[in-house]
N, C-alpha and C positions, 0 to 999 in steps of 0.2 A: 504493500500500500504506500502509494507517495505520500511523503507531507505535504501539507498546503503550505502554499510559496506565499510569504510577505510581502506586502506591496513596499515598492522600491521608492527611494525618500523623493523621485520625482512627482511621484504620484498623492504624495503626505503632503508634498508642498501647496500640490496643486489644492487640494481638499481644503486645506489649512485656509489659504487665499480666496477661496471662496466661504466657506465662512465666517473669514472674516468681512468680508462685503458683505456677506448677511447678519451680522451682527452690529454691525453699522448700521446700517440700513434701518434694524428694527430701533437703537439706542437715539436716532435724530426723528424716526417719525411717531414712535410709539406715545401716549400719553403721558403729562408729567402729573407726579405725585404733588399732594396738595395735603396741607395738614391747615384746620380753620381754627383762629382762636377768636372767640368770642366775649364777650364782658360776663361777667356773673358765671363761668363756666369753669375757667382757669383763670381769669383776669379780674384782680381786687380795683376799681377805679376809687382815686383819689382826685381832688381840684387842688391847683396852687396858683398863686398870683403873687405879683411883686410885693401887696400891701404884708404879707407875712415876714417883709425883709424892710417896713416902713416906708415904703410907695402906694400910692392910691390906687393903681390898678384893681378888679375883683374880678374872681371866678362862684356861679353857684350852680348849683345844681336845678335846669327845669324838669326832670325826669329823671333821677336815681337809677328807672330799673330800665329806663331805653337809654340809657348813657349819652342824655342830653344835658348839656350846660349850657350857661350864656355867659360871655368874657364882656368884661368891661376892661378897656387899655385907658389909662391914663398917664399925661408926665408927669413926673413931680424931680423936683431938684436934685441931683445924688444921686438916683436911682434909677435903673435901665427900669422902663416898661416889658411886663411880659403876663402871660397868664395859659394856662392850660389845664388838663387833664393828665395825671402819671399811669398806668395802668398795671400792677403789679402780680406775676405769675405766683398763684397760690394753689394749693390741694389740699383741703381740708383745713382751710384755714393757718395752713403749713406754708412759710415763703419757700418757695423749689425754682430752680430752674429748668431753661430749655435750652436746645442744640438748635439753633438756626444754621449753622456753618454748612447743614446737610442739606440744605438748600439754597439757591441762586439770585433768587428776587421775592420779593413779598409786591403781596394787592393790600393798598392802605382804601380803608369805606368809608369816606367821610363827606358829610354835610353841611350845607346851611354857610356859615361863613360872609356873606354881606359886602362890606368892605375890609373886609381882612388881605393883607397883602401879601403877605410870606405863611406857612406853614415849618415849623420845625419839627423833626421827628427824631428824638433820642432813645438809643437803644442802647440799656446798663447791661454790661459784663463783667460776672465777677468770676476773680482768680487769686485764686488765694497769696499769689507773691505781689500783690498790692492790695487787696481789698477783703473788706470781709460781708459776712451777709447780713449783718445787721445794721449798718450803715454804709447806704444807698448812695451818698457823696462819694463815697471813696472807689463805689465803682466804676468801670470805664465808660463817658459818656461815647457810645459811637453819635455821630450825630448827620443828620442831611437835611437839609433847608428846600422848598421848591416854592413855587409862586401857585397860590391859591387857584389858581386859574388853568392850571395843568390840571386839574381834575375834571375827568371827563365819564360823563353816568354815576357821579359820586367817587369815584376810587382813581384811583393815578400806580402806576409800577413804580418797582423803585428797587433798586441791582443793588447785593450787599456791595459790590465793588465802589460804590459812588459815595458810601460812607468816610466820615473822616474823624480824627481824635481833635479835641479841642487844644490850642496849646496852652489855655489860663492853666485845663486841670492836672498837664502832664508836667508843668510847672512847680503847679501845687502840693503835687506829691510826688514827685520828682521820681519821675518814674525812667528806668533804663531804656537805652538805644532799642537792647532787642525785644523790649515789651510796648513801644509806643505803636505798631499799626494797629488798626481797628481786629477786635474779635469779635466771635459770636459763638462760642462753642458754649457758653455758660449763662444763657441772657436772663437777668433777671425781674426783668422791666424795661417798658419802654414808656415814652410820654409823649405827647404832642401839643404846640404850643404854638399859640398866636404870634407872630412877631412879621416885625417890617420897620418903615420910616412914618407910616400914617397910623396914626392915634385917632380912636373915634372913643367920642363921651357916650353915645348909644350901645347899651349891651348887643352882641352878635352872637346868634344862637350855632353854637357845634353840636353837632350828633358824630360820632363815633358806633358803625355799626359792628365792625369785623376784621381780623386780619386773617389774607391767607396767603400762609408760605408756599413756594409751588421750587418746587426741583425734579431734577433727573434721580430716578429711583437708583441710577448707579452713578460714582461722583466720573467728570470725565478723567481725570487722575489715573481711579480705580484701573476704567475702562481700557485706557491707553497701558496702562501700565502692565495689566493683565496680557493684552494681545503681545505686547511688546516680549513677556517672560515668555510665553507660550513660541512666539517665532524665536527667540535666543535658543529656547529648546531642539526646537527644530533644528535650526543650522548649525547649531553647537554639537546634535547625533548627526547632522551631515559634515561635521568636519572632522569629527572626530572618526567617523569613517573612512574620508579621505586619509588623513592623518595614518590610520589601520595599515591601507591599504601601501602609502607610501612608506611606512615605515618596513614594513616585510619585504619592500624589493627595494630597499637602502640596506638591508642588512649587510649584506655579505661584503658592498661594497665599505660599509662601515668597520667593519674588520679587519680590508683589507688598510683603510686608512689607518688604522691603529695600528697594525704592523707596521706601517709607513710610518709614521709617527714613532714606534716604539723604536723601527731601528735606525730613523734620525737623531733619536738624542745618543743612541747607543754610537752613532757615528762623531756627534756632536762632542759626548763626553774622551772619545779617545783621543779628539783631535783637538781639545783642552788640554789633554793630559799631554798628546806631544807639544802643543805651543808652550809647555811648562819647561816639560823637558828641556826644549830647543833656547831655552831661555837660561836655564840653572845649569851652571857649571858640576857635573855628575861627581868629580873630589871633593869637594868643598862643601856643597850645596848653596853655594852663595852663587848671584847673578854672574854669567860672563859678559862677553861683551855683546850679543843680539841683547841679551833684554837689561842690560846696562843701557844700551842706547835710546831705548823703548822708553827707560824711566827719564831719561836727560830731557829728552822730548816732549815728557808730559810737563816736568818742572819747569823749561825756560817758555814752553806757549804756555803756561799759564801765571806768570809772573805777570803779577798787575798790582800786587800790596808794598812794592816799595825795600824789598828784603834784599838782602845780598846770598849772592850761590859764589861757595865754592869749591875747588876742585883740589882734590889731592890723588898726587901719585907716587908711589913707592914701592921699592921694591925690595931681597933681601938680599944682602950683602955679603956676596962670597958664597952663593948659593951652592955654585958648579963644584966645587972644593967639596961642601958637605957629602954631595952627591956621589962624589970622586970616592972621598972617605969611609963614608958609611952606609952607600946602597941609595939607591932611588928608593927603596921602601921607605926607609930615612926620611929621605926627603917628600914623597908626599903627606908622612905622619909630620912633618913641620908645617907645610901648608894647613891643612887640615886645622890642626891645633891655631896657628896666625890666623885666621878665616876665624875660628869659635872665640879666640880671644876679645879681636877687634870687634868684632861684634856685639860685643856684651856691652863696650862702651860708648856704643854709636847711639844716637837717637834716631825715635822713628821716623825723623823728617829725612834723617840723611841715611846715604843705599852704599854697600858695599860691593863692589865684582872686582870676579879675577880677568884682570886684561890680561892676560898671559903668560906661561912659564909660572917666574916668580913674582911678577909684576901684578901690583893690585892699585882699585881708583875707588877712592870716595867722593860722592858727589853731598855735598851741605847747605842747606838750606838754614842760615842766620839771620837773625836780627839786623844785626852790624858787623860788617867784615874783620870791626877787630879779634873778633872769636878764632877766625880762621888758623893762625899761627897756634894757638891755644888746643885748638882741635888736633891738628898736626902734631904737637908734641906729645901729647896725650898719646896719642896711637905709638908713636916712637917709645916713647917711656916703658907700655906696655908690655911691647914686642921684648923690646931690652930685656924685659924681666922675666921675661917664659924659660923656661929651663926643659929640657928633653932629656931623662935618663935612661939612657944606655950602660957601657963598662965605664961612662962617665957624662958629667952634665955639660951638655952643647948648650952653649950661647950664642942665642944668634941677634942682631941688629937689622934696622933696614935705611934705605937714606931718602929723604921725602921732600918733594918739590910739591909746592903750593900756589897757586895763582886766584883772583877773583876775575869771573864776568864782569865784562863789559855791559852795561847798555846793549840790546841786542846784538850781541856778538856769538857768535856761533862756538858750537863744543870744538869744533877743528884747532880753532884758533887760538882756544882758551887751551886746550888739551898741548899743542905743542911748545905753549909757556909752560906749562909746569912739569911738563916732560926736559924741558933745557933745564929747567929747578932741578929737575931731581939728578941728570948729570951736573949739573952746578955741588950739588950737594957732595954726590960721590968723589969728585975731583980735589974737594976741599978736605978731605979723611975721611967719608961715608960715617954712619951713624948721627946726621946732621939733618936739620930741617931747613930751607931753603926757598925762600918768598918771592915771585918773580910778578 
């Protein structure tokens, strides 16, 4: 029996794509949800008027239970005119809140009006990192002003987006950056309120019949956001297939790169190992002269602080006689030994190599050239003092010629001044130091 074949992510896509065109489709034409809040139901009405703050303006009530007042505006000295109705969400005599945030726009039902000029509609949100719910000030007033005359068949829309915070109250209670745009996730009242620049002595009769919130039953957020996870799914199993499939016919070739790889370093590290070699004098283990030259070169291109370099050469004195006397083995256990001595007392600015035979060069990096001589003798003193026992102690000496660089002046030049030093020195009795 065959398995049943899976359809192939061409075909997922296609399905997917379609719908989602049908879920679009139903999300812009389908009906929007509507929640009505009415007076006496969920909504405590209150009246307030400037004279409560010692202005003459008044609000009263002509009908409690159809949520009609009549506003009276008046000026008085000191004090803004204003007057309104607050409408407060209660259950049971209980102050509670509601979620407007889950919806888009509200339908404001209002009446009557006369010459009323402006309408203000403030909508309180409380949250507990400024406000509490017992005091109504403290909560956020959202607020939106229109002109009395936008109302048409009684009611006027009005988009939570066209709301704004006051700045007296964000002032007032000094409220943070990232808490000042308007909310509605917590509303716990709102109120509506007479205002403009015309003042009438005649009471103007408001009725307030209803509000109703109207949204999309899914937020568009959700919706985008949903379709969005769902296709990341999709292409994320379509890439990761790809990915599959490219990865099992890389394989081999990837192994072959890691043997490539593996036996390039193994090429890499032998041929560090010989540039060492070709560099270190094999008796001694100290530089010869390939990587003596290598360091002279790094030292005079990068002289830029002003220092003095310089050079010593020396060699040992009567070498060919030891050799004569007591065997070349002799004599490379004297190098050897000259090479471990010297060393000890170089610093690690300055390099030691065997230029040849018995011939050896120090190159020095000083402060001030008057070291140089200093340096020089020092090495001489040392030598002097080495002792090799045999059927008896050989003393050996060396005679040392010393020179400083010039100003960009080259090793050649430098090297066959202190090379004349070091015959200067020999000619004068050897075991002598010699400055040229």
């Amino acid at each position: 029996m065959k398995k049943p074949r899976l359809p192939n992510l061409g075909q997922v896509r296609l399905v997917a794509f379609a719908t989602t065109f049908f879920i679009l489709l139903v999300y812009y034409l389908a009906p929007l949800k509507e929640v009505v809040l009415v007076p006496h139901d969920r909504l405590e009405p209150e009246l307030f008027a400037d004279n409560l703050a010692g202005g003459k303006s008044e609000a009263k009530w002509l009908n409690y239970e159809n949520t009609e007042w009549e506003c009276t505006k008046r000026q008085f000295e000191g004090v803004s005119a204003f007057c309104g109705a607050a409408f407060n969400l209660r259950i049971k005599n209980k102050l509670t809140t509601f979620d407007f945030s889950a919806y888009d726009f509200m339908y404001l039902y209002l009446s009557g009006g006369g010459t009323i000029e402006k309408v203000k509609v403030h909508v309180r949100n409380h949250n507990p990192a400024y406000s509490t719910l017992e005091t109504v000030e403290s909560q956020k007033p959202n607020t939106i002003a229109f002109r009395y005359k936008e109302l048409e068949n009684n009611r006027v829309k009005i988009s939570f987006n066209e709301f704004t915070v006051g700045d007296w109250w964000l002032e007032q209670y000094d409220i943070p950056r990232n808490l000042i745009a308007p909310e509605f996730d917590n509303i716990t009242s709102f109120s509506i309120e007479a205002t403009g620049t015309i003042l009438f002595e005649q009471p103007q009769r408001l009725r307030f019949d209803k509000l109703v919130l109207v949204g999309r039953w899914v937020s568009t957020y959700t919706l985008y956001f949903s379709i969005f996870s769902v296709w990341v799914i999709i292409l994320g199993v379509d890439s990761g297939k790809q990915i599959y499939h490219f990865y099992r016919r890389s394989v081999t070739a990837s192994k072959r790169v890691e043997y490539l790889t593996d036996y390039a370093h193994t090429l890499q590290k032998e041929s560090d190992k010989y540039r060492e070699l070709s560099a270190v004098d094999p008796l001694t283990g100290i530089f010869n002269r390939a990587g003596f030259a290598n360091r002279v070169e790094g030292v005079l291109s990068g002289r830029t602080d002003g220092s003095s370099i310089g050079l010593i050469v020396f060699d040992i004195d009567h070498f060919k006689k030891i050799n004569d006397s007591f065997g070349h083995d002799v004599g490379d256990k004297i190098l050897k030994d000259l090479a471990g001595a010297v060393s000890k007392i170089l610093r690690d600015s300055d390099t030691l190599a065997r230029w040849g035979g018995e011939e050896f060069v120090v190159l020095s990096v000083m402060r001030s050239g008057k070291n140089l001589i200093q340096i020089g003798e020092k090495i001489r003193q040392i030598v002097q003092a080495q002792k090799l026992v045999l059927d008896s102690d050989i003393s050996i000496t060396i005679s040392v010629g010393l020179t400083l660089f010039s100003a960009n002046e080259s090793f050649e030049k430098a090297f066959k001044r202190a090379d004349k030093a070091l015959y200067q020195a020999k000619s004068d009795g050897r075991n002598r130091s010699v400055v040229a």
